[in-house]
Structures are given as structure tokens and as C-alpha cells.
VEXDREN-2710 file (C-alpha; in Angstrom, 1 decimal):
% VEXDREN-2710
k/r/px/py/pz
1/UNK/-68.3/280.0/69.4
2/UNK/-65.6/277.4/69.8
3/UNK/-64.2/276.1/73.0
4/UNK/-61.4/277.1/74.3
5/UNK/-58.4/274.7/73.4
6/UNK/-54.8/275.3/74.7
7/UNK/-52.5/275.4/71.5
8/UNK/-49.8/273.4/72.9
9/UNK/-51.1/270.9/75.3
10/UNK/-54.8/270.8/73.8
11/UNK/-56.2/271.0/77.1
12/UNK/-59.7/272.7/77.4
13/UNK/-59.3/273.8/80.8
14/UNK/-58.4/277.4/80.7
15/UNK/-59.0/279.3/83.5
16/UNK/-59.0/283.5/83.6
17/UNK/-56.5/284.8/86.0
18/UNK/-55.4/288.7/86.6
19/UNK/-56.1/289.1/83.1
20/UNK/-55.2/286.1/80.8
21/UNK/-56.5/282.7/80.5
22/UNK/-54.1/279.7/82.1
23/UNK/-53.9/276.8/81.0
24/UNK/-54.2/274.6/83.9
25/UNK/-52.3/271.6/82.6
26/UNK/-49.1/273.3/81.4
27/UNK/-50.0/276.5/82.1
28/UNK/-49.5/278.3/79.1
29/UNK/-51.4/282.0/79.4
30/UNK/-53.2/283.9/76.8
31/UNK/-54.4/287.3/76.4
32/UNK/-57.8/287.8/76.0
33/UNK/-57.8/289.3/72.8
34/UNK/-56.0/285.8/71.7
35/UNK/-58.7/283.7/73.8
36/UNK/-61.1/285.9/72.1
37/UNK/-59.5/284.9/68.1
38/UNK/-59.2/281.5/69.5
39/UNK/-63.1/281.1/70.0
40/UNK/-64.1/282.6/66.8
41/UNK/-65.3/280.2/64.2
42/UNK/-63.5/279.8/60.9
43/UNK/-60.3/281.3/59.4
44/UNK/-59.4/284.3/61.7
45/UNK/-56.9/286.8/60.2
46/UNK/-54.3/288.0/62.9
47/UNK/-51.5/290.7/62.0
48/UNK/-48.4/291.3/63.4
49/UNK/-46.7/288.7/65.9
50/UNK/-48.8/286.6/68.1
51/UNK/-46.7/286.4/71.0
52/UNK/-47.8/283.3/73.6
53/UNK/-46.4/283.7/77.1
54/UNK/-45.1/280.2/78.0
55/UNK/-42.8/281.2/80.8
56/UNK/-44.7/278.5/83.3
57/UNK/-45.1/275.8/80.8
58/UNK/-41.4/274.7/81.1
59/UNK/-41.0/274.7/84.5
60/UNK/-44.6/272.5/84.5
61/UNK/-43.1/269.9/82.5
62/UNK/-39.8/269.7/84.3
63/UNK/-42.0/269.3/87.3
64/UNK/-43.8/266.5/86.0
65/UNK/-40.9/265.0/84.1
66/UNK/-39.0/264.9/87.9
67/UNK/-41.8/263.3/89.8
68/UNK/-42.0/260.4/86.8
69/UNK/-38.5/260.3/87.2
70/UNK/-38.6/259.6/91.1
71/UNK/-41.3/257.7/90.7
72/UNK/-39.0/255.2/88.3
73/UNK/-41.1/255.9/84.9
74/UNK/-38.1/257.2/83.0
75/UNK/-39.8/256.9/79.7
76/UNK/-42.6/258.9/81.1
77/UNK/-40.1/261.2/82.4
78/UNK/-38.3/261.4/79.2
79/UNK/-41.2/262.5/77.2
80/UNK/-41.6/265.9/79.7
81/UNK/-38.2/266.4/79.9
82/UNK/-37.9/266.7/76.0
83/UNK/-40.5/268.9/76.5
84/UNK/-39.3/271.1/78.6
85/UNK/-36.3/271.1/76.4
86/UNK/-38.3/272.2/73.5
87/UNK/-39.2/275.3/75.5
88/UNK/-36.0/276.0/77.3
89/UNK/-32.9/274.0/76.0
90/UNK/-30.5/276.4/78.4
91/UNK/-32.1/274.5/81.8
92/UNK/-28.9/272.2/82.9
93/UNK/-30.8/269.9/84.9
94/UNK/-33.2/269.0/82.2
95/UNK/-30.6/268.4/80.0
96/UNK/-28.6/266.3/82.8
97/UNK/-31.9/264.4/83.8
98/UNK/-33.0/263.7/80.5
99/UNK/-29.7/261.3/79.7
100/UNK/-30.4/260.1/83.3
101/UNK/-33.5/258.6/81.9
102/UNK/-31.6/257.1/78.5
103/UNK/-29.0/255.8/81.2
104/UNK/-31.2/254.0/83.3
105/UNK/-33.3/252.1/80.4
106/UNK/-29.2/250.0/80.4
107/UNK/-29.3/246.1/80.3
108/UNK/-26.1/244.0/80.4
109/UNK/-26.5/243.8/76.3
110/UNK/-27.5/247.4/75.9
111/UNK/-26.0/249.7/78.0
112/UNK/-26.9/253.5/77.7
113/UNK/-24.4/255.3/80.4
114/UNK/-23.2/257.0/77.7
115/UNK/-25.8/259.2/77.6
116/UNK/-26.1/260.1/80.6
117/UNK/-22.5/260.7/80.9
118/UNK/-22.9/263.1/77.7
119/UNK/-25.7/264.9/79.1
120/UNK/-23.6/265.2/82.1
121/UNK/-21.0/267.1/79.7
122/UNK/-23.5/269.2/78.0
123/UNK/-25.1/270.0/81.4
124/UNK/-21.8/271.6/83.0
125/UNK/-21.4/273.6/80.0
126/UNK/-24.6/275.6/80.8
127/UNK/-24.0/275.8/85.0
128/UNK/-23.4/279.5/85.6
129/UNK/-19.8/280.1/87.6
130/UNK/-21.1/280.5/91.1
131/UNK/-20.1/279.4/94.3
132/UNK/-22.9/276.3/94.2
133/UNK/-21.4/274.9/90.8
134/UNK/-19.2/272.1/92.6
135/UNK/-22.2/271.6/94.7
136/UNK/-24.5/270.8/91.6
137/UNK/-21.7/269.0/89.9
138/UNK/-21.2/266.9/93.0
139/UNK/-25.0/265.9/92.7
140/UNK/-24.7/265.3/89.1
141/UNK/-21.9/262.6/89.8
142/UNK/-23.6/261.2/92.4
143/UNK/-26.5/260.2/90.5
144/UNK/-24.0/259.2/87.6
145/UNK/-22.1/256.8/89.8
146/UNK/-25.4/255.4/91.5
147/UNK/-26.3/254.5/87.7
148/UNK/-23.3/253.5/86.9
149/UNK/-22.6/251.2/90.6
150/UNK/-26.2/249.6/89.0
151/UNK/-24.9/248.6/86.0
152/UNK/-21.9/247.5/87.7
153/UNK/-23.6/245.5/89.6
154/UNK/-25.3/243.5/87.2
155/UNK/-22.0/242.3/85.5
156/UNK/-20.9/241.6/88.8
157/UNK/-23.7/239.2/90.0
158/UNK/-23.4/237.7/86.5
159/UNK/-19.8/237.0/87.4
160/UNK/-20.6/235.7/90.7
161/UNK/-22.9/233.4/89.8
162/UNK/-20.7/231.6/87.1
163/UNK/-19.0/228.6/89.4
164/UNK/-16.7/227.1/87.3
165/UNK/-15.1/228.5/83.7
166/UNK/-14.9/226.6/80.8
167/UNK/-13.9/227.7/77.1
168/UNK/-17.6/227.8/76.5
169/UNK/-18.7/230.6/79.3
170/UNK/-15.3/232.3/79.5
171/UNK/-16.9/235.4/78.0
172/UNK/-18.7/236.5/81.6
173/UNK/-15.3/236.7/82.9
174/UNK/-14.0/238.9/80.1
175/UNK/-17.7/240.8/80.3
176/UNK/-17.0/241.3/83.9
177/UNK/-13.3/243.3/82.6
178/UNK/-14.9/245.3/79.8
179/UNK/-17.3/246.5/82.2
180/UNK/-14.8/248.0/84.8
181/UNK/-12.8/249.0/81.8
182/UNK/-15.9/251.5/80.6
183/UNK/-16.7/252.2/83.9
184/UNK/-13.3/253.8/84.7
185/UNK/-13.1/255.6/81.2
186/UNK/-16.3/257.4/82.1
187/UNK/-15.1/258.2/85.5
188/UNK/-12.4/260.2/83.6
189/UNK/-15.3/263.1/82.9
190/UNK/-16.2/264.4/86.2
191/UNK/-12.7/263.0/88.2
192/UNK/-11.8/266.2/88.3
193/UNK/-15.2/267.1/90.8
194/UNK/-14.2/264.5/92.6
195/UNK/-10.7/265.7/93.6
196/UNK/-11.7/268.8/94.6
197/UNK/-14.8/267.6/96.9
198/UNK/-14.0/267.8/100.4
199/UNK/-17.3/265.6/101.1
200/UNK/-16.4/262.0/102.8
201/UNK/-19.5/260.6/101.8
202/UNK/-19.3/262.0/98.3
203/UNK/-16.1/260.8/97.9
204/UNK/-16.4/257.8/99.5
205/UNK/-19.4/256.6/97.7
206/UNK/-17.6/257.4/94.4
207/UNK/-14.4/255.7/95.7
208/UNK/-15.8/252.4/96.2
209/UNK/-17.0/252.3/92.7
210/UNK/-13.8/253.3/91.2
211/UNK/-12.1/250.6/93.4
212/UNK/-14.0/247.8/92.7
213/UNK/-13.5/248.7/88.8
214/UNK/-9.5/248.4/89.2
215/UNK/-9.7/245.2/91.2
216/UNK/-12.1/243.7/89.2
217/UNK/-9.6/244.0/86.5
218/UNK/-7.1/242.7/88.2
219/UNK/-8.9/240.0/89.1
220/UNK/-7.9/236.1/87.4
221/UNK/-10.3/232.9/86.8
222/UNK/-9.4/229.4/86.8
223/UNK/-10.6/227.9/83.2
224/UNK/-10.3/224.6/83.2
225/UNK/-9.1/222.8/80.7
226/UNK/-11.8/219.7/81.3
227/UNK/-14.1/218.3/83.4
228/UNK/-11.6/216.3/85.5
229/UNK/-10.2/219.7/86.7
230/UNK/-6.7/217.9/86.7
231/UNK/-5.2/220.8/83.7
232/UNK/-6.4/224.5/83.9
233/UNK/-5.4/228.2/82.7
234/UNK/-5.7/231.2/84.7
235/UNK/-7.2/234.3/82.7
236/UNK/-6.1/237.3/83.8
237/UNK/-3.6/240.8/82.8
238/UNK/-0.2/239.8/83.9
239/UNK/1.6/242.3/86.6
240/UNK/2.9/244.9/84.2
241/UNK/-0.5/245.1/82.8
242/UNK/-2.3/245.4/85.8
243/UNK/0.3/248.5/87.1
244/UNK/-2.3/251.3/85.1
245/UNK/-5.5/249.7/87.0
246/UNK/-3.3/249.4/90.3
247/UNK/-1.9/253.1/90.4
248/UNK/-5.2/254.5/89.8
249/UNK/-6.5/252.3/92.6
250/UNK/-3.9/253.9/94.6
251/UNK/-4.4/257.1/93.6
252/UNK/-8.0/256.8/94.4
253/UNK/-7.6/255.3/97.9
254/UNK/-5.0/258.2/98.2
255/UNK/-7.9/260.7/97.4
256/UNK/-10.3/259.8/99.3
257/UNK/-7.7/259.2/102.5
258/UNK/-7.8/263.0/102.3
259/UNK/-10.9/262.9/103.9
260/UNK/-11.7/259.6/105.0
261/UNK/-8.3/258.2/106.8
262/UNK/-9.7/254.4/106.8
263/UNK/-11.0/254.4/103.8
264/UNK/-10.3/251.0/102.2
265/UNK/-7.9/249.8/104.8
266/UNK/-6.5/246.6/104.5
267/UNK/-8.1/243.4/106.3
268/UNK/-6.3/240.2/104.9
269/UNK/-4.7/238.9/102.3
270/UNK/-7.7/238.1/100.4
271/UNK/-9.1/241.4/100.5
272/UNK/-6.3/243.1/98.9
273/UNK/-6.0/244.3/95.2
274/UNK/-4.3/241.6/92.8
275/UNK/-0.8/243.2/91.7
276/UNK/1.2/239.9/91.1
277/UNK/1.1/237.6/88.3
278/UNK/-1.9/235.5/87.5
279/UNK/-0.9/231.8/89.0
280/UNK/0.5/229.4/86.8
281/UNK/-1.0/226.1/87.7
282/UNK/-3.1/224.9/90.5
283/UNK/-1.5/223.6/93.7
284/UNK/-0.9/225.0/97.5
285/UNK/1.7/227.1/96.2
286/UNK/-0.6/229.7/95.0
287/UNK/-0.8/230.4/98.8
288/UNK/2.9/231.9/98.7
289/UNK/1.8/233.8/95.6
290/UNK/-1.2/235.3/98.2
291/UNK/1.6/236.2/100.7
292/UNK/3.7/237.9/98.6
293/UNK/0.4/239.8/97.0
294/UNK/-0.5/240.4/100.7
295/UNK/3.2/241.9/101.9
296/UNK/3.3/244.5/98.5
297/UNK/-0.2/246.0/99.3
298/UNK/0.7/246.2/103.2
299/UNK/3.7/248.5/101.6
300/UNK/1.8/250.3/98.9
301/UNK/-1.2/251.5/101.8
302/UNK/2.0/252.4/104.2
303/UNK/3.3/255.1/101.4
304/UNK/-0.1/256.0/100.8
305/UNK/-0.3/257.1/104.3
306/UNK/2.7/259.0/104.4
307/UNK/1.7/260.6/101.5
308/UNK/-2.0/261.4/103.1
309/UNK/0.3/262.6/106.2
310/UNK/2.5/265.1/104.3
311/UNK/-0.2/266.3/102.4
312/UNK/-2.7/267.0/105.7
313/UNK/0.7/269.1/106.9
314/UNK/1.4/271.0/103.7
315/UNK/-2.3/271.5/103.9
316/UNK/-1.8/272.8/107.3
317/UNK/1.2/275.5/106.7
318/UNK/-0.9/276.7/103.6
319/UNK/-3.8/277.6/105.7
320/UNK/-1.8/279.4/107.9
321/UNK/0.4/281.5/105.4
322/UNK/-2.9/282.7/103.9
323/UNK/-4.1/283.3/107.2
324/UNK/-1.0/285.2/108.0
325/UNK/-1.1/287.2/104.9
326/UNK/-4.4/287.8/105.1
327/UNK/-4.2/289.1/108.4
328/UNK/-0.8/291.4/107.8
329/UNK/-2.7/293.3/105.3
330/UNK/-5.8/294.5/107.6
331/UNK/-3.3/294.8/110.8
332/UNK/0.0/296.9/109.0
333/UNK/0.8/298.3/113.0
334/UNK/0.8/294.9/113.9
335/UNK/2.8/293.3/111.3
336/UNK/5.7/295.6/112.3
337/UNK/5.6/294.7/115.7
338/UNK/5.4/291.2/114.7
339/UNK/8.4/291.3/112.4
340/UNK/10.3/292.9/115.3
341/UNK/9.6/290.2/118.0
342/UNK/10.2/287.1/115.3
343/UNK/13.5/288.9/114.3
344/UNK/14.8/288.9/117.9
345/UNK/13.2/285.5/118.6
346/UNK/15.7/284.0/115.5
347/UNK/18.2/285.8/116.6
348/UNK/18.4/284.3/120.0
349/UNK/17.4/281.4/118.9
350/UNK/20.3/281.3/116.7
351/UNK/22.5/282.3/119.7
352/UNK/21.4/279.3/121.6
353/UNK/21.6/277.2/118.9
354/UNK/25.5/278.2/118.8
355/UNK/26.0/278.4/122.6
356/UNK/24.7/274.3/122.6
357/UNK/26.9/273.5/119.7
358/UNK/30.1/275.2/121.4
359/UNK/29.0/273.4/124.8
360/UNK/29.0/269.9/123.4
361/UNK/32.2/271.0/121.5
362/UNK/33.6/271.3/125.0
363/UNK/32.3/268.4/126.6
364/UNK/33.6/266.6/123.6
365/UNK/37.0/267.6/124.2
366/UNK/36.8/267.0/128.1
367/UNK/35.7/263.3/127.5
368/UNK/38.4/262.9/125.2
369/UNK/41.3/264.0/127.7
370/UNK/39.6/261.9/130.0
371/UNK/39.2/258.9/128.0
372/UNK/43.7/259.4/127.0
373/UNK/44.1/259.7/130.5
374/UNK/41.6/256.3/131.8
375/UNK/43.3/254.3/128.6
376/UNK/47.1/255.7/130.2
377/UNK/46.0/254.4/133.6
378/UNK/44.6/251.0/132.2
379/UNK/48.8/250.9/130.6
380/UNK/50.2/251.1/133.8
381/UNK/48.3/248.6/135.8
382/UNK/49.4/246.7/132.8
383/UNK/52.9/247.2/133.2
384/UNK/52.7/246.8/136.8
385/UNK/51.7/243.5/136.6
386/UNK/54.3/243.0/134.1
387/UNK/56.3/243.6/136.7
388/UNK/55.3/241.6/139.5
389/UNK/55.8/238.9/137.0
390/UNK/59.4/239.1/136.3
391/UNK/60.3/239.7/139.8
392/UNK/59.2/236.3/140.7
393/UNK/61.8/234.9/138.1
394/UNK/63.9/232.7/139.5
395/UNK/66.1/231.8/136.6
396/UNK/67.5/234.9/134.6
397/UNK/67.3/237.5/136.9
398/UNK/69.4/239.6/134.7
399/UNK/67.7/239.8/132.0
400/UNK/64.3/240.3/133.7
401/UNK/66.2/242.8/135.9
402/UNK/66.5/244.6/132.3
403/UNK/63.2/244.2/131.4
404/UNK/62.2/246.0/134.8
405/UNK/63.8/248.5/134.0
406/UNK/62.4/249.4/130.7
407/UNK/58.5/248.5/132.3
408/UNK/59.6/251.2/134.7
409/UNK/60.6/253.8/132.2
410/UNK/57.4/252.9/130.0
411/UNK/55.4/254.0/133.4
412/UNK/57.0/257.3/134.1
413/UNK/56.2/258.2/130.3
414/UNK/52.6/257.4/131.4
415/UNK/52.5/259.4/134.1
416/UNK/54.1/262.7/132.3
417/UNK/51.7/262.4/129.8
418/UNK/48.8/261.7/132.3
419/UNK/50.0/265.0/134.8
420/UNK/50.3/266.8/131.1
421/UNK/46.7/265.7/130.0
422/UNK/45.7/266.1/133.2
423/UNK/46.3/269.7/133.1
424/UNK/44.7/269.9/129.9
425/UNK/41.5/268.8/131.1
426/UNK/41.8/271.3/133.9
427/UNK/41.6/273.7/130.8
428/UNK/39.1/272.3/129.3
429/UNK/36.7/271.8/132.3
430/UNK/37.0/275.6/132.6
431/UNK/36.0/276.2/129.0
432/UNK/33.0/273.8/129.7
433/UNK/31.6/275.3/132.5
434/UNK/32.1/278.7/130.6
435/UNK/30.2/277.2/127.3
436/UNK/27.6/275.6/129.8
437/UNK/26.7/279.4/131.7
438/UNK/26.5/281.2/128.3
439/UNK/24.2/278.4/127.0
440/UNK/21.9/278.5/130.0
441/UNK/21.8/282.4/129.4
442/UNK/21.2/282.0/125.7
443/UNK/18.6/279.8/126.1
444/UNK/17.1/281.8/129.0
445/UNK/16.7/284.8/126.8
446/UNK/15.5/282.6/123.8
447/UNK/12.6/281.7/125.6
448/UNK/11.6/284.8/127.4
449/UNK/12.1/286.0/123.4
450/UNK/10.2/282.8/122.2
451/UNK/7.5/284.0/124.7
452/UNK/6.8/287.1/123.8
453/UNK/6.3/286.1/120.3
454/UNK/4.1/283.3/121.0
455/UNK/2.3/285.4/123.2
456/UNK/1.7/288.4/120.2
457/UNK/0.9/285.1/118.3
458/UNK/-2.1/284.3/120.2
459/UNK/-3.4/287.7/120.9
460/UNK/-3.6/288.0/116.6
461/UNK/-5.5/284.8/116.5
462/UNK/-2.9/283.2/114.6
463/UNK/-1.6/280.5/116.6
END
């Protein structure tokens, strides 16, 4: 009699449980008439369909494919993972993880994202439609951008650490573009997960990333032009170039505001994106260019705010409607009532809103009688002391005594038209008191009105 050897793993260590043999390394079962042909010696003969239950042997490699891959062996984890594959190719995180491990074997000359951005494709294309599909999705991106923040990260301290340019090292700087430039094309996969996250940290974490892409981009070198550093050039996209990278930086810093109202907020003028021109030679000038750089971001973060702000608000009002409709539909009895106390509350309201408009109307009018009749007033102090004057003439009396006289008729035309607006205001100080009574009414009843509805309001639950 032979031994008994696992047919897939080649383990020997089969153990018989409830009836079959398990394998105890990938825990493959057999039945014991097929332990029983597997211990004969020789050529056994079998008819029919030998049917092997493996329905533990996937979920044993995944197993030990994930601790390898927590661990950090990601060939290791690799090898179980295309295993597991072998046996189940519908599992989504397999498939996802299994890229993962292609992704992180990336070195600056070799990089292998994607992969794992492909997997990430094939992955959400076998998540059932469920309620926790953003939630795996968000996890799925999460890993993606750590990977990718990694990776980042190593073109970054590359770029860092390169001092001065020169024609001969110029390609870090370039490196350091192409970089941000992939980076942001495979962020183009999964952005829209990230738009519809509500998550801050999710979103925030992602955001940073996608940030430092578009200003890294944006970013311009000095390469000088010698070692005297007396004649340079200034790498770098020029300002309608850099508009794409900048209006997704804004649109990114606009998502994630949704969530996380200081994200990237602006420090100083050397923390802000690059949206101007590279400069154009070297010199203290440049320090103008930074000002100018400094007042257009201080404007572009304002209108990102007011655009956060009228999107929290429309937001708002949504929730409410839905709210509203939601509740109308379950509560018909109240909806009627409703419908009656808002109707009267607009209708009063639209009566005060008229009763105001005729009271100013009226206080309009009074202010301008009184105004004709203070100007009217002013002219006859004015002719008065016109007056005055001409009476202490001493040389030709006659025709000042002439000139009197016409002052004097001037000022009886003043005071008819005084006593007539006079009477006028009267008038019109009766129609404002009128207009001022009916708008204290109106209003009175538009808030006892205004009351009741707010009052039916709250007792819905939908204030």
C-alpha cells in the first residue's frame, strides 16, 4: 500500500474527518473510496468522473498568500495568490491583491503600478452591487494610493537631493514630471470612488497625493548654464500649460473641502501652487513674480470656498426636500394640513410684504414735501438777507428800492407754495400713519401665521 499523497499540494498529511480525508496543508478533502484508489499500487482504473472537493483549498491559499503579503514577501504572496486564482478566478480581492504584489516589486527604472492599477479594474468588475461596494472600492484605492504615494516618493527624494541642475543631471527634474504625470493618469481610474466618498480621511489621504502630483508639475529648476552661476534657464511648463495641472489641483482641493474645510489652506507664498510663468532670469525680481503667484492663489482658494459654501447649502435644501417628500407620502392627513397653514403663511406674508412697500412709499412722499418745503425756507432767509443788504445802500436808493420790491414778491411766492406744500404733507402724513397701522396689522397676522406653521413644522420633525 502507498501513502497517502495529496494530489495538488503533495502533502502526506491527510487526516480523516466526518468522513473524508483533509488535507491539512491546503485542505483539499477526499472521499474514502478515492483515498482508498489512491493507496493502491499500480495503474488503478476509475470510471466515471472523479470529482475532488477543493472548496477549502482556495480560501487556504488566499489565507496564506495575505499573511505573506502583510508580512512584506510579495513574491511569496504572489505565488498563493495565483493559486488561489487557479481555483477561483471570480474572488475580487485575489485578483486586486495579486497586482498589489506586481505593484510593489516598482523601482524608480521599473515601475509596475500598472498592474496593480489593472487588477484594480478587473477586481471592480467582479464586486457584487451591494451596499459595501464603495466601501471595498474605498479600500482598494487606499492601498493603490499608499503604493502609488511610495513610488512617488522615491522620485521625490531623488529630486530633493539633486542641489544644483546642470545639462548633464537635468533628467531627475524631468523624471520628477513624468512621475506626477503617470501618477495623475492612473488617478483617473478610481476618481470617481473618490468623489463620492464622504470619508475625510479617505479623501484626505488621496488628496494630498493628487496635490502634490499637480504642483510638482508646476514646479521650475534653475539649470545653470555653467559653473559660475552668472547665466541660467528655468525649466518648467509655461502658465497656459500649467492651467490643466492647476484646475485639477483646484478641483481636488474643492473635493475634498467638501469634507475637510481646511484642507490644504494656504500658509505663504511659498507654499502655494506655481500658476505664473517660470522666471526668466535670476535676480530679486523673481520676488515680485512670488507676490503676484501668492495674490492669484489667495483668489482661486477664496472661489473655492464659495463654491464649498454653496454646495454645503444646495446640499442642505436637498436633504430637506427628500425629507419632506418622504415624509408627505407616509403622513397624507398631514400634508393637507400643511399645505393649508404654508398657503396662509405666503399669503400674509405677501400682504406684509405689500403693506411695507406702500408704507415706505408714503414716507417717501412725506420726506419729499418736507425736503421742497426746508429748501423753500432756506430761499427766503436768502432773500431776506438780500434785503437787509440793499437797505443799507446809501447811493441808489431807487434802484435798490426796486430791487426790494421784486425780493419781496420772490418771498410771498415762497410762502404760497410753502402753505400749499404744507397742506400737502398734511395729506400725506395721514396716508403714512394709515400705511404704518395696516403694516403693523399685516405683519402681526404674518407672524401669528408664520407661527403656526413653524410650530406644525417642528411637531413633523421637519424643521
Amino acid at each position: 500500500m502507498k501513502q497517502l499523497v495529496c494530489e495538488m499540494c503533495g502533502n502526506t498529511d491527510l487526516i480523516k474527518q466526518d468522513s473524508v480525508f483533509v488535507c491539512q496543508t491546503c485542505r483539499c478533502k477526499y472521499s474514502v473510496e478515492e483515498a482508498k484508489k489512491m493507496m493502491v499500487e499500480g495503474t488503478v482504473q476509475v470510471e466515471g468522473t472523479v470529482k475532488i472537493d477543493n472548496t477549502d483549498q482556495a480560501k487556504t491559499f488566499k489565507d496564506i498568500a495575505i499573511n505573506a503579503y502583510n508580512a512584506g514577501s510579495t513574491q511569496e504572496a504572489y505565488t498563493y495568490f495565483l493559486k488561489a486564482l487557479e481555483i477561483d478566478p471570480t474572488d475580487f480581492q485575489t485578483v486586486f491583491y495579486k497586482g498589489m504584489c506586481l505593484g510593489w516589486e516598482s523601482t524608480l527604472a521599473s515601475p509596475h503600478i500598472n498592474e496593480a492599477v489593472n487588477a484594480y479594474d478587473q477586481a471592480v468588475k467582479l464586486i457584487s452591487d451591494n451596499e459595501a461596494t464603495q466601501t471595498i472600492k474605498e479600500l482598494f484605492v487606499s492601498d493603490l494610493v499608499n503604493l502609488m504615494t511610495a513610488w512617488f516618493d522615491m522620485t521625490c527624494e531623488r529630486f530633493r537631493d539633486t542641489d544644483e541642475y546642470y545639462a548633464h543631471n537635468l533628467s531627475v527634474f524631468w523624471d520628477y514630471i513624468g512621475a506626477a504625470e503617470k501618477c495623475l493618469d492612473y488617478f483617473d481610474n478610481f476618481m470617481d470612488v473618490i468623489i463620492e466618498s464622504t470619508s475625510i480621511e479617505f479623501k484626505k489621504n488621496v488628496g494630498e497625493l493628487y496635490c502634490d502630483c499637480c504642483n510638482a508639475i508646476c514646479t521650475s529648476v534653475v539649470e545653470y548654464l555653467d559653473y559660475s552661476k552668472k547665466k541660467a534657464l528655468f525649466p518648467g511648463l509655461k502658465e497656459n500649460q500649467k492651467e490643466k495641472y492647476t484646475k485639477k489641483y483646484d478641483y481636488m482641493v474643492f473635493e475634498v473641502r467638501k469634507v475637510a474645510p481646511d484642507f490644504r489652506k494656504i500658509g505663504n507664498k511659498y507654499s502655494c501652487i506655481d500658476r505664473v510663468d517660470p522666471p526668466t532670469s535670476i535676480g530679486s525680481h523673481n520676488l515680485r513674480r512670488l507676490d503676484i503667484n501668492y495674490q492669484r492663489c489667495l483668489e482661486v482658494d477664496h472661489a473655492i470656498n464659495q463654491r464649498v459654501k454653496q454646495y454645503k447649502e444646495e446640499k442642505i435644501r436637498k436633504e430637506k426636500e427628500e425629507k419632506e417628500r418622504q415624509y408627505w407620502e407616509s403622513h397624507p392627513a398631514d400634508k393637507e394640513k400643511y399645505q393649508f397653514l404654508k398657503e396662509k403663511y405666503d399669503f400674509c406674508s405677501n400682504a406684509t410684504n405689500s403693506a411695507q412697500s406702500a408704507k415706505i412709499s408714503a414716507e417717501t412722499i412725506c420726506k419729499q414735501y418736507e425736503d421742497v418745503i426746508s429748501e423753500l425756507k432756506g430761499k427766503i432767509a436768502a432773500s431776506k438777507d438780500t434785503i437787509a443788504k440793499q437797505q443799507k445802500k446809501i447811493f441808489g436808493k431807487a434802484k435798490a428800492q426796486e430791487a426790494i420790491q421784486n425780493t419781496q414778491r420772490e418771498i410771498e411766492e415762497y410762502n404760497n407754495s410753502i402753505a400749499d406744500h404744507n397742506k400737502r404733507l398734511a395729506e400725506a402724513k395721514i396716508q403714512r400713519e394709515e400705511a404704518v397701522r395696516a403694516c403693523n396689522q399685516a405683519h402681526s397676522v404674518m407672524q401669528s401665521s408664520k407661527n403656526a406653521y413653524g410650530d406644525f413644522i417642528r411637531q413633523c420633525g421637519l424643521n
